[in-house]
SEBA-723702 format. One record per residue (C-alpha): residue number from 1; residue in three letters; x, y, z. Coordinates in steps of 0.5 Angstrom, whole numbers. Example, Ala and Ser with C-alpha at 12.3 -4.5 7.8 and 13.67 -1.06 7.14 Angstrom:
1 / Ala / 25 / -9 / 16;
2 / Ser / 27 / -2 / 14;
***
This chain:
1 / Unk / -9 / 65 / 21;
2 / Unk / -15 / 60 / 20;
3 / Unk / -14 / 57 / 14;
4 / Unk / -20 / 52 / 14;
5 / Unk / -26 / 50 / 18;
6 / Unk / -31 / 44 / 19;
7 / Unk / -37 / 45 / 24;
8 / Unk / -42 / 39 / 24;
9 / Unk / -40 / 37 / 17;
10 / Unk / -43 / 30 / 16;
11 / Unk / -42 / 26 / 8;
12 / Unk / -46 / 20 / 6;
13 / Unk / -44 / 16 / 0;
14 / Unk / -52 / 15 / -1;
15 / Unk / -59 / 16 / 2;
16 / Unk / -60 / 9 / 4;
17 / Unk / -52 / 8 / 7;
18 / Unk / -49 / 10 / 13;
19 / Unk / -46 / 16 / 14;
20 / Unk / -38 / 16 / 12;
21 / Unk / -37 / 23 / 16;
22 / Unk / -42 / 25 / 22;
23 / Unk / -42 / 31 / 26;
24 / Unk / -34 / 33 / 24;
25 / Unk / -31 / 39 / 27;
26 / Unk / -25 / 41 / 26;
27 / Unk / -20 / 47 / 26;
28 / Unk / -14 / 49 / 21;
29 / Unk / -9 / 54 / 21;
30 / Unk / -3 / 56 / 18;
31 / Unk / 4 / 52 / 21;
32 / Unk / -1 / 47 / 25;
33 / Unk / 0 / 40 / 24;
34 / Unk / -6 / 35 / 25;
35 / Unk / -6 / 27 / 25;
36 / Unk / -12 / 23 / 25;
37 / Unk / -12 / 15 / 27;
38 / Unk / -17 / 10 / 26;
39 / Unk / -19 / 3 / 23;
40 / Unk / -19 / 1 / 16;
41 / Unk / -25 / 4 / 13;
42 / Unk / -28 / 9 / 18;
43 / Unk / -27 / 14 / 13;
44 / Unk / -21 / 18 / 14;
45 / Unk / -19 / 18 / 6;
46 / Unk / -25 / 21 / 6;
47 / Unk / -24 / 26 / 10;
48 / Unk / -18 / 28 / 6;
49 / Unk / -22 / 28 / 0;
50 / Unk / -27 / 33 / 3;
51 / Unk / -22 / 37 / 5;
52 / Unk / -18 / 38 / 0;
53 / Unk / -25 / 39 / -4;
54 / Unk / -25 / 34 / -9;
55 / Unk / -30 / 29 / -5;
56 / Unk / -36 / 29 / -10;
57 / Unk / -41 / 27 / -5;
58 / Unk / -46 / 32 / -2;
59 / Unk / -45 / 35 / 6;
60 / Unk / -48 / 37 / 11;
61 / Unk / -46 / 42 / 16;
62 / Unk / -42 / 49 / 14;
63 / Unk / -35 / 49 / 11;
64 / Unk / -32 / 56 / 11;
65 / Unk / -25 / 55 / 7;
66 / Unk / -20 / 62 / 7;
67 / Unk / -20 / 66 / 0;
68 / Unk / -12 / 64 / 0;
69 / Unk / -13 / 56 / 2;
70 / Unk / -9 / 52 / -3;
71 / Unk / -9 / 45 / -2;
72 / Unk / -5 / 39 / -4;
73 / Unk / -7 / 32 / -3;
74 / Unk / -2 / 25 / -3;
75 / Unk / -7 / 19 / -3;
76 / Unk / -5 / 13 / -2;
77 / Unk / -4 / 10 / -8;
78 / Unk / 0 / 15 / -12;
79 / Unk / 0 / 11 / -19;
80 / Unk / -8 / 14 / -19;
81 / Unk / -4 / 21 / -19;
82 / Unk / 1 / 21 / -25;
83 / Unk / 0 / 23 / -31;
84 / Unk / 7 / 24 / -34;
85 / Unk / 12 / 19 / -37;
86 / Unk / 18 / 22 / -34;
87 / Unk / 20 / 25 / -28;
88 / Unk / 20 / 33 / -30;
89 / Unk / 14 / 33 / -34;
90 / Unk / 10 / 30 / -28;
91 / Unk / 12 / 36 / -23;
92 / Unk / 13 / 41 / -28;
93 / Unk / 5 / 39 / -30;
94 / Unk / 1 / 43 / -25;
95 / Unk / 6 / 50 / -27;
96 / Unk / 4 / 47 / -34;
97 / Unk / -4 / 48 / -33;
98 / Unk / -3 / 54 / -30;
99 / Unk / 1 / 59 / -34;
100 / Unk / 9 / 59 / -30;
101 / Unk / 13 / 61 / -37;
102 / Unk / 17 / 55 / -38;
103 / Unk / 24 / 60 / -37;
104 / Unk / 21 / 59 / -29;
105 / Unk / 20 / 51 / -29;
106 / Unk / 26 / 49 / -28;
107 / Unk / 29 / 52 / -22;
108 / Unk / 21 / 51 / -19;
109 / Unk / 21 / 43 / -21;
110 / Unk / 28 / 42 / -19;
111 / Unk / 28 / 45 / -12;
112 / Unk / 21 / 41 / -12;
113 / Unk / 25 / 34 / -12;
114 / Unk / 31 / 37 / -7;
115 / Unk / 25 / 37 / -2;
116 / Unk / 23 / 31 / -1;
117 / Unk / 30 / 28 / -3;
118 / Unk / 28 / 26 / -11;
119 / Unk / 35 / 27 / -13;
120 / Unk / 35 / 24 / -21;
121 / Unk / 35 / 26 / -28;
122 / Unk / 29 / 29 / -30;
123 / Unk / 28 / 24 / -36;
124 / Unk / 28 / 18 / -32;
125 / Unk / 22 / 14 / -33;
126 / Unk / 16 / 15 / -28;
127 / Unk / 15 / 7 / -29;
128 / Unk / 22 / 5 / -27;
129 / Unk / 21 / 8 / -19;
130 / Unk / 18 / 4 / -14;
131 / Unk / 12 / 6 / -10;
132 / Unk / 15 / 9 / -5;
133 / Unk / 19 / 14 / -11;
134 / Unk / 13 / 15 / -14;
135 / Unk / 9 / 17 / -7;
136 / Unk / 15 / 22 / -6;
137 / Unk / 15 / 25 / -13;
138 / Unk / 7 / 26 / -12;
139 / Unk / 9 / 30 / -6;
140 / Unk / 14 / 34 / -11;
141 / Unk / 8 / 35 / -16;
142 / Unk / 4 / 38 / -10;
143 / Unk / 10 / 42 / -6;
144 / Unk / 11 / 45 / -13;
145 / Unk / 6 / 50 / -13;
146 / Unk / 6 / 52 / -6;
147 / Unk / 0 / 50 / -2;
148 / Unk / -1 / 53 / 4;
149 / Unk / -4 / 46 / 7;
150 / Unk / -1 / 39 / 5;
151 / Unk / -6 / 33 / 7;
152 / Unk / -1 / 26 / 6;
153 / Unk / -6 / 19 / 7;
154 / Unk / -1 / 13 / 10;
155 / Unk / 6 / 16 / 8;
156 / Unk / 9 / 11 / 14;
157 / Unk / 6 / 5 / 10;
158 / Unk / 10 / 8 / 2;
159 / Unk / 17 / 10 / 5;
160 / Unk / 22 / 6 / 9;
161 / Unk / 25 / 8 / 14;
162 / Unk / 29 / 11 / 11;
163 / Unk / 24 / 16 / 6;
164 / Unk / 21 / 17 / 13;
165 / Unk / 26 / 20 / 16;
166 / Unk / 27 / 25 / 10;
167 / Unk / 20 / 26 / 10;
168 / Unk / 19 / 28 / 16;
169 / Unk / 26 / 33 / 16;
170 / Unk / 22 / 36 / 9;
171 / Unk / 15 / 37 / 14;
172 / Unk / 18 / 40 / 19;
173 / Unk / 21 / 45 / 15;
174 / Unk / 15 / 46 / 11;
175 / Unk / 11 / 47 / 19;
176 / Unk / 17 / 53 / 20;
177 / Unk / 15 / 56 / 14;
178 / Unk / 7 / 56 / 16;
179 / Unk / 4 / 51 / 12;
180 / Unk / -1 / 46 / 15;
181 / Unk / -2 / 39 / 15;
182 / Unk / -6 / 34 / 16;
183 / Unk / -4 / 27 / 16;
184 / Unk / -8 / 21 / 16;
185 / Unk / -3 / 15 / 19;
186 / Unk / -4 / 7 / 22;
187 / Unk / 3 / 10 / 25;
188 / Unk / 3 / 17 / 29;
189 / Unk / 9 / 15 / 33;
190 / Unk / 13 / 15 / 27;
191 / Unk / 11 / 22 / 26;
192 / Unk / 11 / 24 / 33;
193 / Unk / 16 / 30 / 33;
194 / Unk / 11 / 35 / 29;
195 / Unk / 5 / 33 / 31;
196 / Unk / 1 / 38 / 36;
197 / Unk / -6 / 36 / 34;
198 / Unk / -8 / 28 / 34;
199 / Unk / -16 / 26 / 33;
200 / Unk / -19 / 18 / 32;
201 / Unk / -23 / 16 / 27;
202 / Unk / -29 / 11 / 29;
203 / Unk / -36 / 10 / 26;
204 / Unk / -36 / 16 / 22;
205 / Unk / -34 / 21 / 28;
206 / Unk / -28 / 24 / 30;
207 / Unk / -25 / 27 / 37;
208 / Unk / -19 / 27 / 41;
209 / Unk / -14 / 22 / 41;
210 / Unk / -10 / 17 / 38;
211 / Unk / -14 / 10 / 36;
212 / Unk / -12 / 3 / 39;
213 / Unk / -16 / -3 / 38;
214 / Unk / -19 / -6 / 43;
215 / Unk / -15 / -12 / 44;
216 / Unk / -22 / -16 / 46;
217 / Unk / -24 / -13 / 39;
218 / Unk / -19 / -17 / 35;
219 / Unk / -21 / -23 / 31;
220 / Unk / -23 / -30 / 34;
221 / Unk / -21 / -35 / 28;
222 / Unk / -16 / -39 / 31;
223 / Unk / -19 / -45 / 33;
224 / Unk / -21 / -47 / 25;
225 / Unk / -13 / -47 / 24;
226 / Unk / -11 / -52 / 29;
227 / Unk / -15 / -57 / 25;
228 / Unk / -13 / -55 / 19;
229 / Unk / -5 / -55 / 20;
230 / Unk / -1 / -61 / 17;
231 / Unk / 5 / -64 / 20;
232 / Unk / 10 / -60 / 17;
233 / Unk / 15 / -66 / 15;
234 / Unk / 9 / -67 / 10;
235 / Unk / 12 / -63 / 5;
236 / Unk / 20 / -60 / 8;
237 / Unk / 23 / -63 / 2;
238 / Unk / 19 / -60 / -3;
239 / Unk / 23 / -55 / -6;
240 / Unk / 18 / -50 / -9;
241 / Unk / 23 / -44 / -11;
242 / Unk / 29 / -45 / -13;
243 / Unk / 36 / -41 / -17;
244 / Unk / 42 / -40 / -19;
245 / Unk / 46 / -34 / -17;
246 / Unk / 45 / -29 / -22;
247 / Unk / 45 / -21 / -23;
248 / Unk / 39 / -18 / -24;
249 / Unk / 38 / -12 / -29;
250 / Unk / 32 / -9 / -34;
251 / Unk / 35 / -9 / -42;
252 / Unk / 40 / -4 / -43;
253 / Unk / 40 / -2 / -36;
254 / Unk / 46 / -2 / -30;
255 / Unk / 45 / -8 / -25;
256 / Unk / 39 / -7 / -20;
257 / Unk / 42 / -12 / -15;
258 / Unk / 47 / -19 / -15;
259 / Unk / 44 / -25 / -11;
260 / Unk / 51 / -28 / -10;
261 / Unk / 49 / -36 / -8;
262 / Unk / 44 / -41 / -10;
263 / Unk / 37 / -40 / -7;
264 / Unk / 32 / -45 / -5;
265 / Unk / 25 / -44 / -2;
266 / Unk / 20 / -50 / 0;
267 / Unk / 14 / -52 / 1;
268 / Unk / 10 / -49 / 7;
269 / Unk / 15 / -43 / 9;
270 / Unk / 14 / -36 / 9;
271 / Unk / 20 / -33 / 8;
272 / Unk / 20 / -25 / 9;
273 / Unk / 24 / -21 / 4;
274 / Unk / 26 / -14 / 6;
275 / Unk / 30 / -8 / 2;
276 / Unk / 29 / 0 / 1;
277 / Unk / 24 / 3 / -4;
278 / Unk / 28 / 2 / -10;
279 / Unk / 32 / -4 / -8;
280 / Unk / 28 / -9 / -14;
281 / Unk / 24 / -13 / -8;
282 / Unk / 17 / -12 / -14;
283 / Unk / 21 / -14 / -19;
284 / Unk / 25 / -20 / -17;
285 / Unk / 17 / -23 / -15;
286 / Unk / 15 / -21 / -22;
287 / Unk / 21 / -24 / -25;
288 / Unk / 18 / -30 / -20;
289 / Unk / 12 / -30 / -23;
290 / Unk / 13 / -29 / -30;
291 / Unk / 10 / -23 / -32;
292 / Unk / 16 / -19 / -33;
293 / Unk / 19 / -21 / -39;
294 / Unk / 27 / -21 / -40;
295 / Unk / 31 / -22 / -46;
296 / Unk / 36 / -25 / -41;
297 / Unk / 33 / -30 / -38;
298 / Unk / 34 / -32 / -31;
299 / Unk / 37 / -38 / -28;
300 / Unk / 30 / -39 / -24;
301 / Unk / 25 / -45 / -22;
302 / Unk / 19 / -44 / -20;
303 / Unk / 14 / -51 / -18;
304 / Unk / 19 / -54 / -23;
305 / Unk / 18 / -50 / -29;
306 / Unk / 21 / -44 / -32;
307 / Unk / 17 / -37 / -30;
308 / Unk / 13 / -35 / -36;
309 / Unk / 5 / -31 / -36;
310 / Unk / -1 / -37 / -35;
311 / Unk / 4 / -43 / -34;
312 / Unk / 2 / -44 / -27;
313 / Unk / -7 / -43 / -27;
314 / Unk / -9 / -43 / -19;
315 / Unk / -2 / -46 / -17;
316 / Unk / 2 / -39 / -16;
317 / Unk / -3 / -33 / -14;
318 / Unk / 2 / -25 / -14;
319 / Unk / -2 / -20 / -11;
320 / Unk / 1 / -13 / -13;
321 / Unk / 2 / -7 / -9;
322 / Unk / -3 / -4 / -12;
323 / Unk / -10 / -8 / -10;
324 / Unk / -13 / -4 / -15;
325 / Unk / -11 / -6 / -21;
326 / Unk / -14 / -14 / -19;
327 / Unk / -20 / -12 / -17;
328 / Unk / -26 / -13 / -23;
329 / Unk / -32 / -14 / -21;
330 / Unk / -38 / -10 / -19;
331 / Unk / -38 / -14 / -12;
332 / Unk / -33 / -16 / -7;
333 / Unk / -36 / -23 / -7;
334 / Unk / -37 / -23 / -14;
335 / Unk / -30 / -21 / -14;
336 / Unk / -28 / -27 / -10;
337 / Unk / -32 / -32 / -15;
338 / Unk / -28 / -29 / -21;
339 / Unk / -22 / -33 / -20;
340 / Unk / -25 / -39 / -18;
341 / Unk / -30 / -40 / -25;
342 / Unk / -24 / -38 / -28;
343 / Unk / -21 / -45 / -26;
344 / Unk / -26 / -50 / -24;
345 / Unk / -26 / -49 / -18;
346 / Unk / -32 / -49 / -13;
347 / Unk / -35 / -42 / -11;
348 / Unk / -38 / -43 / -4;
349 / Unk / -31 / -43 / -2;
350 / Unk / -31 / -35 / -3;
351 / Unk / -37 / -35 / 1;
352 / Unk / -34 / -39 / 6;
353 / Unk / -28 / -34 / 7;
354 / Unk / -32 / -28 / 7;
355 / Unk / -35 / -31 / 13;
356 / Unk / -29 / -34 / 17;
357 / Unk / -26 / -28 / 16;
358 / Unk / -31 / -25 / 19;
359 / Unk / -32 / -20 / 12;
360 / Unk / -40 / -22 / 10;
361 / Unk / -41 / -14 / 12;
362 / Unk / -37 / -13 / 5;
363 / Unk / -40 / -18 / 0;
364 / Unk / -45 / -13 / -3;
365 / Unk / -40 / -7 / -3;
366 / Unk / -36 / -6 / -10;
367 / Unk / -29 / -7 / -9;
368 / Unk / -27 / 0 / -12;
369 / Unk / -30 / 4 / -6;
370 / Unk / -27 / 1 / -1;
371 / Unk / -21 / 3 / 3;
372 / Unk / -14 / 1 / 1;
373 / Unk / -13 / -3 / 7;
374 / Unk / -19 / -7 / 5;
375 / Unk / -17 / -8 / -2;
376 / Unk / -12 / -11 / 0;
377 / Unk / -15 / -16 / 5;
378 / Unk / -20 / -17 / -2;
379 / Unk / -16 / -18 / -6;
380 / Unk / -11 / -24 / -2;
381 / Unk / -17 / -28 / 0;
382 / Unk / -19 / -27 / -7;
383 / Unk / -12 / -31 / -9;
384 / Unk / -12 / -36 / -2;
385 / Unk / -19 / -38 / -5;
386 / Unk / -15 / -42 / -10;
387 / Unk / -11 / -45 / -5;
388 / Unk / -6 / -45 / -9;
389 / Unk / 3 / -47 / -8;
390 / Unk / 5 / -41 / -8;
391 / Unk / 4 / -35 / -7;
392 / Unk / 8 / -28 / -8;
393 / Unk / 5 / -21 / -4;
394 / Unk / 8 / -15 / -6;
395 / Unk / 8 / -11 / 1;
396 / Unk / 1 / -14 / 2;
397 / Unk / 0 / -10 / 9;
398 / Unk / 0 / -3 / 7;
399 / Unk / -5 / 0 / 10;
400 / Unk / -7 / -5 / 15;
401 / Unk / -10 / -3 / 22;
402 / Unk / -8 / -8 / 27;
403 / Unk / -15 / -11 / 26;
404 / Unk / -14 / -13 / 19;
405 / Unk / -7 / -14 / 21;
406 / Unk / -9 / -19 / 25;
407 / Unk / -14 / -23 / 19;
408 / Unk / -7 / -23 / 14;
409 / Unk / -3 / -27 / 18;
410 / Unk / -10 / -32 / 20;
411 / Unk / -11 / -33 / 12;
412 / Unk / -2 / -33 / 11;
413 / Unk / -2 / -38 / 17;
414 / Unk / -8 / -42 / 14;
415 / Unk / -4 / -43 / 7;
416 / Unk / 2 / -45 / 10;
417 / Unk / 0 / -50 / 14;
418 / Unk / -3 / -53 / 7;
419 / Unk / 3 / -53 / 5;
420 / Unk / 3 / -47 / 1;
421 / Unk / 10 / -42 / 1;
422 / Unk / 10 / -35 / 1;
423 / Unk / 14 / -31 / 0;
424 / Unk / 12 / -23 / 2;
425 / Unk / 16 / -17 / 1;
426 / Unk / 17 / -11 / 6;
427 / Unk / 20 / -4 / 7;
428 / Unk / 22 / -7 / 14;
429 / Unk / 23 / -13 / 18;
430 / Unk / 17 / -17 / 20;
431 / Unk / 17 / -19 / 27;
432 / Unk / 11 / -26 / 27;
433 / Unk / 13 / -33 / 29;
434 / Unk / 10 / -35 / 22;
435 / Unk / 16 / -32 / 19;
436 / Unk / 22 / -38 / 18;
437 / Unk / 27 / -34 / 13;
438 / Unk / 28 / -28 / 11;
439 / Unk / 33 / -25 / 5;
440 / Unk / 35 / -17 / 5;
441 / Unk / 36 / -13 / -1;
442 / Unk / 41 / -8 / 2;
443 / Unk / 47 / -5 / -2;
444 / Unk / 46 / -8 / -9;
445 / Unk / 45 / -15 / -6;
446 / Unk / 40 / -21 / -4;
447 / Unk / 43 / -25 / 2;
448 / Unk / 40 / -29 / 7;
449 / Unk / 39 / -25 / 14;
450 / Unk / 39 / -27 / 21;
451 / Unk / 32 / -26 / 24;
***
């Protein structure tokens, strides 16, 4: 049964910009599912959007929907989709809205939970999951009311592999039972044994394949970086990072992880750190960071002081998972600037970035519409501004298409041979000959691991 269909749909997002979506057709039909690849910010999200009809832009071209579609969408961050502060109340928020007498939530809320493997209390708190949690639970709160089409934007860069694998054990169940889905993904290998229909995203037009990245494509900007490294005995025996070991846990709550050994971190390393959703990967960067508050504080050193908000000024830079949450000003280069006047420091280094990352085509655009890709790679050049000694990113390369991938580790290697250190955090390991250590949180414990 056809469920929904495009025929020459094309969107704009103003009369004097380019079309975000141009000439789109596409077919959708029960227990079909569809995967659409591409480069971050050729609109991929945005076709989500107009397909689970909540894109507020006017369309050209015909769209027929069945009388019976019933949509659920994933977005990409799922902290803009919560609503609730637990767990139950989020799923059972929907049922809540359209009438289900309370008698017949539970057992709705509950298998709604099982099926994409939430196995927790319902009063467990929404803001104690990891992100990969929370973008399981959104999926619950969707499946609870039985769509018939399921649209799920970048789950691989949300889920370790773990949460992938029971993902997409859920997903094939829901094909069996003739619901349709879409997938928005830089990594459709990932997904490959469910998907029957693969599109490419570029320019705004949409057509048969999975994209790849000309390799010719890939930014050029080696040459600056020679000229720019340092020898790396200037700076091996700084220590930057250092601790006693400890056990790590919230107040009045039950040991999240144990770091067994002493851990130190110097000046001009890129250190990985690698565990499960949920392991306390953003937490231990918090706590490195001094925005996490703690009545038991921890035997930490971080540049010679103990980690509290506003010590640091331009010295240590912490991009979040969420990008969003960094991004203020109503352009991306102003965006750019905002932390430099903050500090005293000189703004042509904003426009000098945006023009070795090759990004001048972004300046004027608002940071709050662009991709979540391209929010990231904004909001960390924002911080390599700074030129800071430390730099803590959490999961910075979400949403990355090779392109941008490949600008993230130009600015990271640009910072590390001025001596920054950066310690970034991972679902999975990171294959880059940057990387000189990595340490895993696995099982309750933070150990140093073999690369």
């Amino acid at each position: 049964m056809k469920l929904l269909e495009l025929k020459n749909v094309s969107v704009s997002y103003g009369s004097h910009l380019p079309k975000v979506l141009q000439n789109i057709n596409l077919v959708i039909s029960r227990g079909q599912c569809h995967c659409v690849s591409g480069p971050t910010g050729s609109g991929k999200s945005s076709l989500l959007n107009l397909l689970a009809g909540v894109l507020n832009h006017p369309h050209d071209g015909d769209i027929w929907s069945n009388p019976q579609l019933l949509a659920g969408l994933v977005t990409q961050d799922p902290q803009t989709q919560l609503l609730r502060n637990t767990v139950g109340a989020e799923v059972a928020f929907t049922l809540e809205n359209i009438g289900v007498p309370a008698k017949d939530m539970l057992p709705k809320v509950q298998l709604a939970l099982r099926r994409v493997g939430l196995h927790m209390r319902l009063d467990t708190k929404v803001n104690t999951l990891s992100l990969g949690q929370k973008y399981r639970l959104i999926m619950a709160s969707q499946l609870v009311c039985e769509p018939n089409l399921l649209l799920l934007d970048e789950p691989w860069a949300q889920l370790d592999d773990k949460g992938v694998s029971e993902l997409l054990a859920v997903l094939h169940n829901l094909i069996q039972d003739g619901m349709a889905l879409v997938l928005v993904e830089h990594n459709p290998h990932a997904f490959a044994d469910i998907i029957q229909y693969y599109w490419q995203f570029d320019d705004g037009d949409l057509s048969e394949g999975i994209y790849s990245i000309n390799s010719d494509l890939r930014p050029q900007l080696g040459s600056q970086q020679k000229s720019c490294r340092k020898e790396e005995e200037e700076f091996i025996d700084d220590v930057v990072i250092s601790a006693k070991a400890f056990e790590f846990r919230f107040d009045g709550n039950p040991k999240l992880f144990t770091c067994p050994q002493d851990l130190t971190l110097y000046a001009g390393e890129i250190v990985s750190l690698i565990g499960d959703n949920g392991s306390g990967k953003t937490s231990l960067l918090r706590a490195l960071a001094g925005v996490l508050s703690l009545k038991k504080r921890l035997p930490l050193t971080v540049l010679e002081r103990t980690p509290k908000l506003g010590v640091y000024g331009a010295e240590l830079g912490f991009l979040m998972q969420r990008p969003s949450r960094q991004l203020f000003e109503t352009n991306v280069l102003a965006e750019m600037q905002f932390s430099l006047k903050r500090f005293d420091l000189p703004q042509i280094r904003a426009t000098e970035m945006l023009e070795e990352l090759e990004l001048t085509t972004l300046s004027n655009l608002s940071p709050h519409t662009l991709s979540y890709g391209q929010q990231h790679i904004i909001a960390l050049a924002s911080l390599a501004c700074l030129q800071p000694k430390l730099l803590l990113l959490d999961d910075p390369l979400a949403g990355m298409d090779k392109f941008y991938y490949s600008k993230v580790w130009y600015l990271l290697e640009r910072l590390q041979s001025q001596g920054c250190t950066i310690l970034l955090s991972s679902h999975r390991s990171i294959k880059h000959h940057a990387i000189s250590r990595q340490f895993g949180l696995r099982e309750g414990l933070l150990q140093e691991e073999s690369i």
